[in-house]
N, C-alpha and C positions, 0 to 999 in steps of 0.2 A: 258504743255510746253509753249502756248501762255500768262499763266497766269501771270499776273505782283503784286508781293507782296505788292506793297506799291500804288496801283490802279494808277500809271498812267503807261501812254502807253510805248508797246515796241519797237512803231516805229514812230517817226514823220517824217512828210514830210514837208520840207522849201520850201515859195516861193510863186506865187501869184494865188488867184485865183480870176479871173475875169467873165464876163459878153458876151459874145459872143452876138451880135446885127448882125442876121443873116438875107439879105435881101431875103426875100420871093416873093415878087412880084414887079411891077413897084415902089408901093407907101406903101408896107406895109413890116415890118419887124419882125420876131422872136427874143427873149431874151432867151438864155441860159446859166443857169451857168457852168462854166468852169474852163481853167488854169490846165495845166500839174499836178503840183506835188497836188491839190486838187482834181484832178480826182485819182490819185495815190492813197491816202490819203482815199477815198470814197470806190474805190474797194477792199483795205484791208480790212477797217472796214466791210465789205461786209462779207468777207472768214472767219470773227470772231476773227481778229488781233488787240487788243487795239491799236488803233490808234490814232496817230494828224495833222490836219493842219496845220502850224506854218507859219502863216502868218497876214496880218492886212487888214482888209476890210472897204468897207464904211459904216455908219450908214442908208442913203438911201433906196429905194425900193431898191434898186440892189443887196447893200449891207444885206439887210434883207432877201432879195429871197437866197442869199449864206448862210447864216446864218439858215433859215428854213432847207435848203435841208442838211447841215450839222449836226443839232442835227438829221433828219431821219435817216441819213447815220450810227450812230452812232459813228461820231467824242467826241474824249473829249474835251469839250470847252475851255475851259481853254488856250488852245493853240492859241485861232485865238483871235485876238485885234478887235473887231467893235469902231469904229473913229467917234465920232460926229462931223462934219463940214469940213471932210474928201471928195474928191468928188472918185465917183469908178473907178476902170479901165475897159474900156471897147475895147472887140477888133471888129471892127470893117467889117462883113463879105457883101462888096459889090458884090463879083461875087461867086458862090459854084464850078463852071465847066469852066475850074480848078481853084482851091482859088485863092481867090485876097481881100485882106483885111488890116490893118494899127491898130494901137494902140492907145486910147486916153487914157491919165493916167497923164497931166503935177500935179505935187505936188501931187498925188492921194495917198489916204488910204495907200495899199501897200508899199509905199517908206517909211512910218514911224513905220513899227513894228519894237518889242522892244523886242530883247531876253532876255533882264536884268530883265522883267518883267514876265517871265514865271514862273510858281509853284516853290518853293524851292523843290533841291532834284530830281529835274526830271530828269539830265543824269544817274544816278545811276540804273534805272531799264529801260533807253532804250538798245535796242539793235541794231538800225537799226536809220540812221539819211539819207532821201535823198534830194538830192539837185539836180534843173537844171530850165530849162524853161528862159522866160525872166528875169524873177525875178533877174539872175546872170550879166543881161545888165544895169540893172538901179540902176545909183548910186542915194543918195547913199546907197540903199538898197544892190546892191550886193556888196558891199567892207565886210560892215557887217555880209552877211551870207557866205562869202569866208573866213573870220578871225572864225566864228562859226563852218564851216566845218572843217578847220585845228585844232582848239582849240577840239574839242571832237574825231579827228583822235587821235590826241597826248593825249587824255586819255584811249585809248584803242577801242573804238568805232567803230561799221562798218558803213562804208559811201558807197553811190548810187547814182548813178551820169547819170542824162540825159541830154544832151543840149539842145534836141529840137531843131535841129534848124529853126530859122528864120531872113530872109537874111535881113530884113530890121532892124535887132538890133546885129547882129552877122559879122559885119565885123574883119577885122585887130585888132581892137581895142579889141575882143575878145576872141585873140591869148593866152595871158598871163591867162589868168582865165580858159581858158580849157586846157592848159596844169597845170596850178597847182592842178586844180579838176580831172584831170586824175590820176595824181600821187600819188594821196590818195585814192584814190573809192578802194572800193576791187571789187562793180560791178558797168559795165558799161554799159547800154545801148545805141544801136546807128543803123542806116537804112542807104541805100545805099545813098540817099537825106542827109542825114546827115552831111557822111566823105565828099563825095564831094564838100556840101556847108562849111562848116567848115574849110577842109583845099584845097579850092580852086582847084581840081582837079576833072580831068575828072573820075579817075580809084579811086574807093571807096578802092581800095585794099592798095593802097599809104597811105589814112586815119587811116586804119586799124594797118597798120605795123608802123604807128607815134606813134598810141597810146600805142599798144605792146612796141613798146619800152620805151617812159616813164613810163609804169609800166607793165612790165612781168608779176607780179604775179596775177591781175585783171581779173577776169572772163567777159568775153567779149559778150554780148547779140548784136548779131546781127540779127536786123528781116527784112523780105523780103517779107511782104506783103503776096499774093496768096501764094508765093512759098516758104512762113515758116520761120524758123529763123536760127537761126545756135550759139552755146554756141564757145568761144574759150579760151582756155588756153593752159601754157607752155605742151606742149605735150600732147594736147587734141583740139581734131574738132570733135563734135555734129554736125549731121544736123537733121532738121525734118519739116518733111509736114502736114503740118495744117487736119482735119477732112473735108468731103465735107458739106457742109453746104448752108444756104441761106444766102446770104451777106444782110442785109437794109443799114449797111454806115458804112465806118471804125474810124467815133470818136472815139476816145479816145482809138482805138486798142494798138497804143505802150504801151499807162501809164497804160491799161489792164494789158498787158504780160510784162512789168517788176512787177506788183504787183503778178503775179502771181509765177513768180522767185522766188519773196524774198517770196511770201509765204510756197514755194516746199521748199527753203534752212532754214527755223524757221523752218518747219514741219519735216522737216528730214535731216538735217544737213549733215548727212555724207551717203544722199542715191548717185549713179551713177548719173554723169552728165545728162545719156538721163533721166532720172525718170525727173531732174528740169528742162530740156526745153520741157519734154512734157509740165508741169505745165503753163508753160510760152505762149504754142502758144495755148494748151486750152482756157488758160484765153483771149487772143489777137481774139479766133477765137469766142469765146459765146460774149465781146464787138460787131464786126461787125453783131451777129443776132438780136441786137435790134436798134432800132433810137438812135441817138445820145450817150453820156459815160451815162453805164450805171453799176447799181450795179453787182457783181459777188456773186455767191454762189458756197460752195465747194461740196456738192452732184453735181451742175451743171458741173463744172471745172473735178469732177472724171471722169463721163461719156464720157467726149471731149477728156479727157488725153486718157484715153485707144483706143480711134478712131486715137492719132497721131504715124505715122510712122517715125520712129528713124534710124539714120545708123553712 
């Protein structure tokens, strides 16, 4: 089912993946590699999904440390642009409790990839194209992967769509881009943090009922941290609670549990809603048992599924 005839993959993920400079102490700081739809991207390849990251990185150490951790991950390369003379984007984490951190990326790698230069013949055997994170804030990088997203909607293609957000690149000015990336996703993922910051309101439910309406027919991943996630569609509410477990940190837990989503929905297409958000908060709940985003395996994700509680 996962096998793609023509070897390349059946899902890429668009957008950026960066550098995380995590401060550790007074005068010393950690480098991790990151970026939404790359951690997305990582934890499919994980679950045995031909995968890609479609995006453009720097030639640099930094760039080269994404580049290492990607052919492990078992990305196809082909997908990602390394940029010589490119500089990386790095985000920048001054405080962990609670996050406080900023972007450095002016001209960086990232803003110059080039879909035009991907394999010939690659839409033909994807099946799965997502899009979200900062990547859809910085021109002009996201004008081009918003005309990409719409361009393989109107060939038939399913599109995934996460915002992520983050308030310091998500204003007003990022009104028009998340309602056109609503209106196409078939899935959506989104957190209470999210609708709020996104559409400016206190009551995430307001968020909720925006996006439902510019697209009804959108499978709605809603996660809530501890208290699990919730699936929604037209005349359908999933809820479900996470397995008890030991937390170490929740990186990378959403781009977890939407790859687990789209893993349950390629694996069984037409199984019940609860079967794909069990998948979904397995996958969200085995991220939070290691340090930082980490890879997923599907023996691991079966045993969490069957520990989550459905209603």
């Amino acid at each position: 089912m996962m096998a793609d005839q023509v070897g390349m993959p059946a899902v890429v993920s668009f957008g950026e993946a960066l550098t995380d400079m995590i401060r550790s102490g007074p005068e010393q700081w950690v480098s991790i590699c990151g970026g939404a739809p790359w951690n997305l991207a990582r934890a499919l390849a994980g679950l045995g999904v031909p995968t890609a990251f479609g995006g453009a990185i720097s030639a640099d150490v930094f760039g080269q440390a994404i580049w290492v951790a990607s052919q492990a991950a078992g990305l196809d390369m082909r997908f990602t642009q390394q940029l010589p003379g490119r500089s990386p984007l790095l985000a920048i984490v001054h405080e962990t409790s609670p996050p406080q951190y900023f972007f450095v990326g002016d001209d960086s790698a990232d803003l110059h990839f080039d879909a035009e230069a991907l394999p010939a013949g690659w839409t033909e055997a994807l099946q799965w194209a997502h899009f979200g994170g900062i990547s859809l804030t910085r021109e002009p990088l996201a004008a081009r992967l918003l005309g990409l997203a719409e361009s393989l909607k109107h060939k038939g293609k399913r599109i995934s769509y996460d915002p992520n957000f983050r308030a310091m690149a998500m204003d007003a000015s990022y009104d028009t881009t998340l309602e056109r990336m609503c209106r196409i996703a078939d899935v959506i993922k989104v957190w209470d943090e999210d609708l709020c910051g996104l559409f400016r309101c206190a009551d995430p439910g307001l968020g909720l009922a925006q996006i439902s309406e510019w697209n009804p027919h959108a499978l709605l991943l809603l996660t809530r941290g501890a208290d699990g996630a919730s699936l929604f569609q037209p005349q359908l509410q999933v809820h479900a609670r996470p397995p008890l477990i030991e937390v170490k940190d929740t990186v990378g837990a959403g781009d977890a549990a939407m790859a687990g989503l789209l893993f349950s929905l390629m694996r069984a297409p037409a199984a019940e809603a609860q079967q794909h958000l069990r998948w979904a908060v397995a996958a969200g709940a085995a991220a939070c048992q290691v340090a930082g985003a980490a890879a997923l395996s599907a023996a691991q994700l079966e045993l969490l599924a069957a520990q989550v509680q459905t209603q």
